[in-house]
C-alpha positions in Angstrom: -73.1 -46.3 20.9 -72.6 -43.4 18.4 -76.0 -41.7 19.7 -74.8 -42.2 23.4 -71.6 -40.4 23.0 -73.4 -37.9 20.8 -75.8 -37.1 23.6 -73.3 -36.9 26.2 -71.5 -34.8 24.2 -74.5 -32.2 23.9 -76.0 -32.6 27.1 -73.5 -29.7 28.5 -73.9 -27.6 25.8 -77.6 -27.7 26.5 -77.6 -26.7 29.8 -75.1 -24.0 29.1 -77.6 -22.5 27.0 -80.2 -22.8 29.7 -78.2 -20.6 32.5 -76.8 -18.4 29.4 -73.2 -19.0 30.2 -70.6 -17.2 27.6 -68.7 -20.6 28.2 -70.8 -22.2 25.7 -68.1 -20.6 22.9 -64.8 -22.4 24.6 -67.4 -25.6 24.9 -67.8 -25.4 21.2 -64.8 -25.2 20.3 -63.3 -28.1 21.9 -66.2 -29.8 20.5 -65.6 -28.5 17.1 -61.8 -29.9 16.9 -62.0 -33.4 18.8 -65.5 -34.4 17.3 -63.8 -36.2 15.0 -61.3 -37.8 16.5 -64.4 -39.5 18.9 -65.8 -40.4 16.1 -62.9 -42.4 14.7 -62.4 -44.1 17.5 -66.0 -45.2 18.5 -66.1 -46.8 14.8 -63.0 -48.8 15.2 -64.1 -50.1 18.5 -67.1 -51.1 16.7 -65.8 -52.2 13.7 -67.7 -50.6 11.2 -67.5 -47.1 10.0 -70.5 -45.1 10.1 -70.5 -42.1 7.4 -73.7 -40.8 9.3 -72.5 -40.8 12.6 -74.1 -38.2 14.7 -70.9 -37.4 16.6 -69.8 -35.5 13.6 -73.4 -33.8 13.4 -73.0 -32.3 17.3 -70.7 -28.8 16.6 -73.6 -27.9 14.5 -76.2 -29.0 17.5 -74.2 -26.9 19.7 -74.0 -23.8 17.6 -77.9 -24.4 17.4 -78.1 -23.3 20.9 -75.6 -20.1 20.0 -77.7 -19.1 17.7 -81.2 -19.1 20.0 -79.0 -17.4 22.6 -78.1 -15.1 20.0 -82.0 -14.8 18.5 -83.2 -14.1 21.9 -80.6 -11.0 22.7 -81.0 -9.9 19.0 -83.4 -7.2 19.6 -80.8 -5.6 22.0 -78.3 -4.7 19.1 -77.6 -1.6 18.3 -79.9 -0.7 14.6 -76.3 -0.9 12.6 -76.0 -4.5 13.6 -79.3 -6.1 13.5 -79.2 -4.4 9.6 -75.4 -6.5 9.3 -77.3 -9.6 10.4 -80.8 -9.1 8.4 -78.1 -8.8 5.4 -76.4 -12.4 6.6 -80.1 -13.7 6.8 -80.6 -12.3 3.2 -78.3 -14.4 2.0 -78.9 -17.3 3.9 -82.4 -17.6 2.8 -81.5 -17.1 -1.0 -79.1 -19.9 -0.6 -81.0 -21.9 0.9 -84.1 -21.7 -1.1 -82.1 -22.4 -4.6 -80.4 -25.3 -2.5 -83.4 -26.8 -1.1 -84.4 -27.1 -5.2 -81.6 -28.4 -6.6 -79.9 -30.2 -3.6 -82.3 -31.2 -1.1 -80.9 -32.6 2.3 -77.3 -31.2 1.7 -78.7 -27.8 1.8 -79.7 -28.3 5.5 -76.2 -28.8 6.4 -74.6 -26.8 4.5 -77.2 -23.9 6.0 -75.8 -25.3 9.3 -72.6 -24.9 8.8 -72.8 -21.0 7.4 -75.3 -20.7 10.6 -72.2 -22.2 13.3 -69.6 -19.2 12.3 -72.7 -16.2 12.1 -74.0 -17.5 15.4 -70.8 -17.4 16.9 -70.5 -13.9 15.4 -73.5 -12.9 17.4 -72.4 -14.7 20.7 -69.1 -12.6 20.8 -71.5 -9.5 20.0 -73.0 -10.2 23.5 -69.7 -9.5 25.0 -70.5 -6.2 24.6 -67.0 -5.5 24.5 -65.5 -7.4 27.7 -62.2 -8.0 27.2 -61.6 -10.5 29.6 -64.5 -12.6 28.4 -62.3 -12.2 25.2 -59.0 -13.0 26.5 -60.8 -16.5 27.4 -62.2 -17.1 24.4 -59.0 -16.9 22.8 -56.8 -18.5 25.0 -59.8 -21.9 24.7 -58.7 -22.0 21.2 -54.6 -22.0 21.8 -55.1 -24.7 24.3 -57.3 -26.5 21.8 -55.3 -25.9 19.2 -52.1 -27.2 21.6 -53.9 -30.2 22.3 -54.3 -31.0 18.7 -51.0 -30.1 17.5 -49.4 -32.1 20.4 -51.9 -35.5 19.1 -50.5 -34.3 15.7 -46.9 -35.4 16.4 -48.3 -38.6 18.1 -50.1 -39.3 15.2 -46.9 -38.7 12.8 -45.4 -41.5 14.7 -47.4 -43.5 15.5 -50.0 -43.7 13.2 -53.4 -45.1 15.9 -55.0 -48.1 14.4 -58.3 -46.1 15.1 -56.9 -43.3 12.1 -55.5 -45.7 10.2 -58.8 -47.6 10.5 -60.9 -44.2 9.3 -57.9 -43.6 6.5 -59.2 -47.1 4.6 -62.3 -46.4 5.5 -62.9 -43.4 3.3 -60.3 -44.2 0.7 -57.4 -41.7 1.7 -54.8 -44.2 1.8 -52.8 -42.3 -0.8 -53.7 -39.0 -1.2 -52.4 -38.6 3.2 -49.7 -40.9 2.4 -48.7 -44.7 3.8 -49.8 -46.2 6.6 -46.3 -46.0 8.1 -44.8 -43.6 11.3 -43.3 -40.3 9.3 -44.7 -41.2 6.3 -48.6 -39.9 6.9 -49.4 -36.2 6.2 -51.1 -35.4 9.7 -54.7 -34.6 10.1 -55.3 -35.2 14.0 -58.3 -35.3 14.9 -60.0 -33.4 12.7 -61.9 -34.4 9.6 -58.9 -33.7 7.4 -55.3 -32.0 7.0 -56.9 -28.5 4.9 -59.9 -27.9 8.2 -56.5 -28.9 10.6 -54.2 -26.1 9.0 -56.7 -23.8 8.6 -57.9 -24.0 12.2 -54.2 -24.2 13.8 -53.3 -20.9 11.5 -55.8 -18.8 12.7 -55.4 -19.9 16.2 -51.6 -18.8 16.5 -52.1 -15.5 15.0 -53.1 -13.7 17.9 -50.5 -15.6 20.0 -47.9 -14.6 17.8 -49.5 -10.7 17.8 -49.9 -10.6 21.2 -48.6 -12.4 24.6 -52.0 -11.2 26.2 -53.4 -14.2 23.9 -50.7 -16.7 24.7 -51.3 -19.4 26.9 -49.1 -20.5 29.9 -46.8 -22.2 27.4 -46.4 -18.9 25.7 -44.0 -19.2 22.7 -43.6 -23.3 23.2 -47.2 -23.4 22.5 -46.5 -21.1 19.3 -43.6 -23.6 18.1 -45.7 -27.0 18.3 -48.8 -25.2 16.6 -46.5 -24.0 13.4 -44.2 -27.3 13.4 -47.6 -29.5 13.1 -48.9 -27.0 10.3 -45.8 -27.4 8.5 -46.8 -31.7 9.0 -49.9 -30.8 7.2 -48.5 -29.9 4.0 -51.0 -27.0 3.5 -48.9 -23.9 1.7 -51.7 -21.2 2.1 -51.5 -21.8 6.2 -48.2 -20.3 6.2 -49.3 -17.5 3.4 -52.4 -17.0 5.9 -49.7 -16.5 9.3 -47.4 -14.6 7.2 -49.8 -12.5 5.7 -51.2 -11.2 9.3 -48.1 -11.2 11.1 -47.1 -8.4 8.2 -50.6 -7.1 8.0 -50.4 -6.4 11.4 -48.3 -3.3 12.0 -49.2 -2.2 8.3 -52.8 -1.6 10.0 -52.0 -0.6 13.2 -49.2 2.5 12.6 -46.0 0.3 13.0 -47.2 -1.4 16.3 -45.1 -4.6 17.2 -43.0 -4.6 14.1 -39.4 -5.2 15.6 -40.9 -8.1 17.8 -42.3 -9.6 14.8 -39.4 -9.3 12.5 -37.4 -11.1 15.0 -40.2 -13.8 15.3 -40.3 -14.5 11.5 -36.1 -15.0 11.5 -36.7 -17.5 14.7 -39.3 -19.3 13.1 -37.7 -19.6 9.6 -34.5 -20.9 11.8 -36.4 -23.0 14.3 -38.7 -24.5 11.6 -35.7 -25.4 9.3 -33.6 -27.6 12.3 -37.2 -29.4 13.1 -37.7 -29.9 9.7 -33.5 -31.8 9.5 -34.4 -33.3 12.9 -37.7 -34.9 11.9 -36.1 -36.0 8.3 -39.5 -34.4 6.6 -37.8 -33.5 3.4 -41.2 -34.3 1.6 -42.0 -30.8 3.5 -39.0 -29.3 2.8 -39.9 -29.8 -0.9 -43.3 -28.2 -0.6 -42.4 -25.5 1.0 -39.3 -24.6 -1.2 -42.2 -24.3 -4.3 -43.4 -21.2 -2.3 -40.0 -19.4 -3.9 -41.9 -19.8 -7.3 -45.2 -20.2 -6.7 -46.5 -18.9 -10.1 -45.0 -22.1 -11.6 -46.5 -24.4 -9.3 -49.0 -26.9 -11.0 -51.5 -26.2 -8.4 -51.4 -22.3 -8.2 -51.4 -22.5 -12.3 -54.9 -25.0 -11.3 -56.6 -22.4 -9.4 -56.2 -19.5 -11.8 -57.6 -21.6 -14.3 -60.5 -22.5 -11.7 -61.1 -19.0 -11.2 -61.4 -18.1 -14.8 -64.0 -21.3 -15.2 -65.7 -20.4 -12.2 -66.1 -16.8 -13.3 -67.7 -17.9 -16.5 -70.2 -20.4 -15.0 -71.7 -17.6 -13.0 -72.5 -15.3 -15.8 -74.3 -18.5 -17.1 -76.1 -18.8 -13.8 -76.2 -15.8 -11.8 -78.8 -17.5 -9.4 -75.5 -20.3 -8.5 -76.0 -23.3 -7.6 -77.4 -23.1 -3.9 -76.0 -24.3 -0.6 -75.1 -28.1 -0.5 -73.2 -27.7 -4.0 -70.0 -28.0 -3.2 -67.8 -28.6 0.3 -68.4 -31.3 2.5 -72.3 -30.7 2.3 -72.1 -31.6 -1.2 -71.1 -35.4 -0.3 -74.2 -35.5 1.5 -75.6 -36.4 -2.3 -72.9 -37.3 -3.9 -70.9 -38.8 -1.6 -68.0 -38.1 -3.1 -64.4 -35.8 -2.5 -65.4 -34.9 -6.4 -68.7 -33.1 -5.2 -68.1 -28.9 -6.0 -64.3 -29.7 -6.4 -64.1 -27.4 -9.6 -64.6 -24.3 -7.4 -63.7 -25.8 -3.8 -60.9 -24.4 -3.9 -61.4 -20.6 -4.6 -64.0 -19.7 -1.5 -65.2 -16.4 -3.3 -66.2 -19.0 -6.0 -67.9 -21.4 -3.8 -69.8 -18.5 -1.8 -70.8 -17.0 -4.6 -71.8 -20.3 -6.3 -73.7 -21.1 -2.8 -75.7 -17.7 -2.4 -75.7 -16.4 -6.3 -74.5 -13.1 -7.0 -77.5 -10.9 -5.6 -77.0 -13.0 -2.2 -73.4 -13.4 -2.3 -72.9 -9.8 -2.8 -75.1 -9.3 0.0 -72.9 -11.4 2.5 -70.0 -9.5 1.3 -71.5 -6.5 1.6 -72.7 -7.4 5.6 -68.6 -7.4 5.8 -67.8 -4.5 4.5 -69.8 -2.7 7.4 -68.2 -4.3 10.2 -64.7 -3.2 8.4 -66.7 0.4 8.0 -67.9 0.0 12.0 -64.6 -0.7 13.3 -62.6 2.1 11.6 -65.3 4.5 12.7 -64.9 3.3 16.2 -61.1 3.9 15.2 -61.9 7.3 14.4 -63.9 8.1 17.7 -61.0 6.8 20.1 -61.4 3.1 20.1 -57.8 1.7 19.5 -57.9 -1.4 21.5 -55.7 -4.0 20.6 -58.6 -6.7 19.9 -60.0 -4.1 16.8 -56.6 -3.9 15.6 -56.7 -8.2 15.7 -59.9 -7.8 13.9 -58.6 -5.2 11.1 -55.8 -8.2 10.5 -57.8 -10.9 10.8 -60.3 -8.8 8.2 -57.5 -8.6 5.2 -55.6 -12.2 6.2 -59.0 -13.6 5.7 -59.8 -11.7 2.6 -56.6 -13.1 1.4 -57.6 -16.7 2.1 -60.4 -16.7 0.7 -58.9 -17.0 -2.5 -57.7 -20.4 -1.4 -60.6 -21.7 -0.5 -63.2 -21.2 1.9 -62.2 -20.9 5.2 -65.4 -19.3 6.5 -67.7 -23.1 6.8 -64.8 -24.3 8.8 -63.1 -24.3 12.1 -61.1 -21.6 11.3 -63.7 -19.4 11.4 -64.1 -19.4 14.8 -61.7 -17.2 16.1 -62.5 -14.4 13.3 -66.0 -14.2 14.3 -65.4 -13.9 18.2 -62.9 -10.8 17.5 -65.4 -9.8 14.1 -68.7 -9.5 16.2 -66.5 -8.6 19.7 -64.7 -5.4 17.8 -68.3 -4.8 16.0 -70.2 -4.2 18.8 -67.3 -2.7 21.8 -70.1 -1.6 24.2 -68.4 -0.1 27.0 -65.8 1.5 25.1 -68.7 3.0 23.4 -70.2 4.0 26.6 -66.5 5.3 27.6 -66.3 7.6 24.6 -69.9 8.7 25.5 -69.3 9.9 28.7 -65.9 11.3 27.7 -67.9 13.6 24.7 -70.1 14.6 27.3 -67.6 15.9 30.2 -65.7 18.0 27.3 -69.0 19.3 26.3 -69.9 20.0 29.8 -66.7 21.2 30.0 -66.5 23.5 26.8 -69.9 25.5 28.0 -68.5 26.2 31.7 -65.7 27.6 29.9 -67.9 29.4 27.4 -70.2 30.3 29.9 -67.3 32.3 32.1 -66.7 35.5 30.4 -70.6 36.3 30.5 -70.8 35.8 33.7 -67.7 37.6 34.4 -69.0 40.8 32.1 -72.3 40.4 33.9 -70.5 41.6 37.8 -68.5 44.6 36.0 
C-alpha cells in the first residue's frame, strides 16, 4: 500500500517536470507538509507502523526533478550565479564525502534534504524575476500553511486515532503531551511540532508584510496560522515573526511601519483572548518565559551547546559529515538522541555537516546573494519581493542560532524569494534599457551645441 500511494503521489510531479511547468514548486510544497500526515494514516489503516515508508521519502523524489529542471537551465545563469551555486556544490561534495565515511546511508539523505531547499533556490531563479509567478508561489504556501493550521485545531481536539496511533508508535507519548483533547502539543501533519512552527512562521511573514501575499482570507488566514504556532509550543517561531516584522521597515527606509505596529498590538490582544478562550495556560506559561529568557533552563542549554560545539570543531575541523545529526542521523541510529548535542544551534550542525572549509563555503555562497541584491538595490531595483528577501536574509540569520531551519520546510519560502530576488531578470533588462535611453539621451544633448557652432 505505502509504495502505491507513494507512486501516486509522484506520478504528477513527474510529469510536471516533463512539460517544465513552474507549478512543480506549489506541487512540492503541498507534498512537503501533508506527506506525513498520509503516512500516518496509511499505517494505522494497516496496523503497523512502517519507519521506512516511502511516503515520507517522496518531497525529496519531487525536489529530484527540481533539481534536473534546474541542472538543465543552469548554463543559462548569469556567471555571478552559477559561481553562488559551484560554491553550494563545494560544499555539498565535502559533506558528503566525509559523510559517506563515517555515516554511510544517512549521508544520502541528509545530501537530499540540503539538495530539496538549493534546488528550489534554482527553480525560483528561472522566474527570471516574474512577479506573478511569485505571487503564486507564495500564496501555495499560505493556503498550505491554512490547511495545516486549520487540521492543527482539529487535531488539539480531537486527537485522530491515526496521530495518536503514530504518537505510541515512535515513543512521544510524553514529550507532545497526553493522549487527551487540549492536552496534546499540536504537530498536524507534519513530522513534528519544531518542522510545524518553523514552516507556519515563515509562511505568515510575507502575509503579515504584505496583503499582495495574503490569500482570500487575508488577515483570518494570518490569525489561525499564529494561534496554531502559539499550540506548538515553539518560542523561537514567534522570535523568528517578530524578528522580520521589525526587520522589515529597519531594511526598507521605514516602509510599513505604522501598519505593523498596529498589527503587533492586535496580535498581542487577539492572541491573549484565544489563549483565555481555549484555557491553554500551559502556553501562557511558555510564553511568559520569553520576559526573561536569559534565565530559562533551555536558553542557559544552548549557550552551553554552543560553547561545546565550538570546541569540538577546533578538535575536528573536517566535522562530522552529512547524516551526523538531524533526522538523517536516525537513519543509523535510530534514535531522537542522534546529533542532539548540536541540533539545536544550526550554525553548529552546518558547520559540523560540511567542516569549516565547506561550511564557510556555504556561508560564503550567501553572503553574495545578500551582496547581489543590495547591488541590484543600488542600480534601481527596489521591488517589494528584494525587500522580503533582505528580511527573510537577517530573520533567518537570526534562527539559525536555534537550530537549523535551512533542511526543513521552512526553507521553502526563503529560497523562492532568495533565488527569485538573486536573479530579477527583467528588472535587469528594465534598468538596461533605461541606462541606455539616458545615455542615448546625454550624447544628443552633448552632441547639440557642436552642431549648433557648426551652422554659425
Amino acid at each position: 500500500m505505502d509504495w502505491i500511494v507513494a507512486f501516486l503521489i509522484v506520478a504528477p510531479a513527474a510529469y510536471l517536470y516533463l512539460v517544465g511547468s513552474s507549478w512543480l514548486i506549489d506541487y512540492l510544497v503541498w507534498v512537503t507538509v501533508l506527506n506525513r500526515g498520509i503516512r500516518r494514516y496509511i499505517d494505522w489503516v494497516a496496523g503497523a507502523f512502517n519507519a521506512f515508508s516511502p511516503i515520507s521519502l517522496t518531497p525529496l523524489v519531487i525536489s529530484g526533478f527540481i533539481f534536473l529542471l534546474v541542472l538543465k537551465t543552469y548554463p543559462t545563469y548569469p556567471t555571478y550565479l552559477q559561481k553562488i551555486f559551484r560554491l553550494f556544490g563545494i560544499a555539498l561534495a565535502l559533506g558528503f564525502l566525509v559523510g559517506l565515511a563515517l555515516n554511510q546511508l544517512a549521508a544520502v539523505y541528509a545530501l537530499a534534504e540540503y539538495v530539496a531547499p538549493l534546488s528550489i533556490m534554482g527553480c525560483a531563479a528561472m522566474a527570471k524575476g516574474n512577479e506573478r509567478v511569485l505571487d503564486r508561489w507564495v500564496k501555495s504556501v499560505g493556503w498550505a500553511a491554512v490547511v495545516v493550521s486549520v487540521y492543527g485545531w482539529y487535531q488539539y481536539y480531537t486527537i485522530p486515532a491515526w496521530d495518536a496511533f503514530w504518537v505510541r508508535a515512535v515513543g512521544f507519548e510524553g514529550y507532545l503531551g497526553h493522549l487527551r483533547p487540549t492536552e496534546m502539543v499540536v504537530f498536524s501533519t507534519m513530522q513534528e511540532r519544531g518542522p510545524l512552527a518553523g514552516f507556519l512562521s515563515f509562511a505568515v511573514i510575507p502575509m503579515i508584510i504584505s496583503s499582495r501575499w495574503r490569500n482570500a482570507l487575508g488577515w483570518v488566514s494570518v490569525v489561525i496560522i499564529l494561534s496554531v504556532i502559539l499550540l506548538t509550543f515553539v518560542r523561537t517561531a514567534i522570535i523568528t515573526i517578530a524578528v522580520a516584522t521589525v526587520m522589515f521597515p529597519i531594511l526598507n527606509r521605514g516602509k510599513n511601519t505604522v501598519q505593523l505596529i498596529l498589527l503587533l498590538c492586535v496580535a498581542a490582544v487577539g492572541g491573549n483572548y484565544i489563549l483565555n478562550k481555549t484555557g491553554s495556560t500551559k502556553v501562557s506559561k511558555r510564553l511568559s518565559t520569553l520576559s526573561s529568557i536569559s534565565e530559562d533552563g533551555s536558553f542557559k542549554g544552548r549557550i552551553s551547546i554552543a560553547g561545546y560545539g565550538a570546541t569540538q570543531l577546533l578538535k575536528k575541523p573536517w566535522g562530522t559529515g552529512l547524516g551526523s545529526t538531524g533526522l538523517a542521523g536516525r537513519v543509523n541510529s535510530g534514535g531522537l538522541e542522534a546529533g542532539a548535542a548540536i541540533g539545536d544551534n544550526g550554525y553548529l550542525e552546518i558547520l559540523f555537516s560540511f567542516g569549516l572549509i565547506g561550511g564557510g563555503m556555504f556561508f560564503y555562497a550567501f553572503y553574495l546573494i545578500w551582496r547581489q541584491v543590495r547591488i541590484f538595490e543600488k542600480l534601481g531595483i527596489k521591488s517589494e519581493s528584494l525587500m522580503m528577501c533582505k528580511t527573510l536574509f537577517v530573520t533567518g540569520a537570526v534562527a539559525l542560532f536555534a537550530g537549523n531551519w535551512f533542511s526543513g520546510a521552512g526553507s521553502v519560502v526563503f529560497c523562492v524569494f532568495a533565488g527569485f530576488a538573486a536573479y530579477p531578470k527583467f528588472a535587469m533588462d528594465r534598468v538596461s534599457r533605461e541606462f541606455a535611453e539616458k545615455k542615448r539621451r546625454a550624447l544628443e544633448a552633448a552632441a547639440r551645441p557642436r552642431l549648433a557652432g557648426q551652422f554659425r
